[in-house]
Backbone as a ProteinNet text record, in pm:
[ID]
protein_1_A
[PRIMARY]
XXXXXXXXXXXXXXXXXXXXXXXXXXXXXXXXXX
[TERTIARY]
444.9	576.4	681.8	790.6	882	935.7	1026.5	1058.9	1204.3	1278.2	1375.4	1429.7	1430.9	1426	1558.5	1550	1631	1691	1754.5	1763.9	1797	1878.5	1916.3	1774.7	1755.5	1625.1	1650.6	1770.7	1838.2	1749.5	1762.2	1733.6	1792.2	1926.2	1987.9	1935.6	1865	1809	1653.5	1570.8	1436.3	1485.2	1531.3	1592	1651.7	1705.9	1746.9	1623.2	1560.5	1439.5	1309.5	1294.4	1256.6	1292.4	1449.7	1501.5	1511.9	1464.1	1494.9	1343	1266.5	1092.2	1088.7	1149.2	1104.4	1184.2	1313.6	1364.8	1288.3	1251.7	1168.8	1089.7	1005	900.4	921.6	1033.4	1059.4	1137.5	1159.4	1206.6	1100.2	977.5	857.9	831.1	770	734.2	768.8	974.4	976.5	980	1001.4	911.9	749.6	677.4	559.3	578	636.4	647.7	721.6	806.2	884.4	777.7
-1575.3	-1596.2	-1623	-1540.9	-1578	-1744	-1805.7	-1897.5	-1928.9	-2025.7	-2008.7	-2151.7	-2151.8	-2262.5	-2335.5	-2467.5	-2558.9	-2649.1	-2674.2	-2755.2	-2891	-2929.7	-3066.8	-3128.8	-3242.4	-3293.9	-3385.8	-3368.7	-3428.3	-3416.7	-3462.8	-3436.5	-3292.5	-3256	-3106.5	-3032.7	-3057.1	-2963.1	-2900.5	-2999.1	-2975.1	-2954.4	-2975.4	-2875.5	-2760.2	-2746.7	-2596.1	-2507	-2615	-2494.8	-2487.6	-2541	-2589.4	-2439.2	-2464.5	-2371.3	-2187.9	-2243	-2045	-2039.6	-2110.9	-2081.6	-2004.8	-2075.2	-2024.8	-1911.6	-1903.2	-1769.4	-1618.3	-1684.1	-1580.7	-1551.4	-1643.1	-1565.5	-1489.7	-1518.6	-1429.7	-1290.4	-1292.2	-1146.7	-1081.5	-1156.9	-1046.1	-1014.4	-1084.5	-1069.8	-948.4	-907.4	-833.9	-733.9	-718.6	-584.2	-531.3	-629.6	-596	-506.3	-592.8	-520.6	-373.7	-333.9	-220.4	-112.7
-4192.9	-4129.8	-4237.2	-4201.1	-4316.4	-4287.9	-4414.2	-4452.9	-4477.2	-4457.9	-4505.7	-4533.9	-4656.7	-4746.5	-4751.3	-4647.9	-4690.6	-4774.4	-4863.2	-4981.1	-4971.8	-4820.4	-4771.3	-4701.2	-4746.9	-4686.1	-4592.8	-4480.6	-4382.2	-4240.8	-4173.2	-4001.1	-3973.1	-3985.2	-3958	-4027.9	-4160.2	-4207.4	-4143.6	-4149.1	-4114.7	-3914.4	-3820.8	-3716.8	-3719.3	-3841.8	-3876.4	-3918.5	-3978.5	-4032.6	-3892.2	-3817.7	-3710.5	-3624	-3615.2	-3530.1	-3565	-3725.2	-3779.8	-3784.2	-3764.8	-3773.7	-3629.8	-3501.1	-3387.6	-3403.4	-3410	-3396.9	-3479.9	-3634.6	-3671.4	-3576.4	-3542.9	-3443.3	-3331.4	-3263.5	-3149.9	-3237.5	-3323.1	-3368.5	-3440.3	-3459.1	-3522.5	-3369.4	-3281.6	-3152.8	-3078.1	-3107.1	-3036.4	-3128.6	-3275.8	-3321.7	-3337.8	-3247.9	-3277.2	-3106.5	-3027.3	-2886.7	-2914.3	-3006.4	-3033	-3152.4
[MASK]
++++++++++++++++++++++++++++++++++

C-alpha cells in the first residue's frame, strides 16, 4: 500500500495519514474493480 509521509508528528497529522491510508485503499479497490 502506498504511503504518504507525514513530517508533523501532530494529531492532524497521523489523521491525515489515517485518512490518505483509507482513501488509498478505496482507489486501488476501484482499479482492481476496473
Amino acid at each position: 500500500m502506498a504511503k504518504i509521509v507525514v513530517d508533523t508528528p501532530t494529531k492532524e497529522g497521523l489523521g491525515f495519514q489515517d485518512y490518505a491510508d483509507a482513501l488509498v485503499d478505496k482507489i486501488e479497490k476501484l482499479i482492481y474493480i476496473l
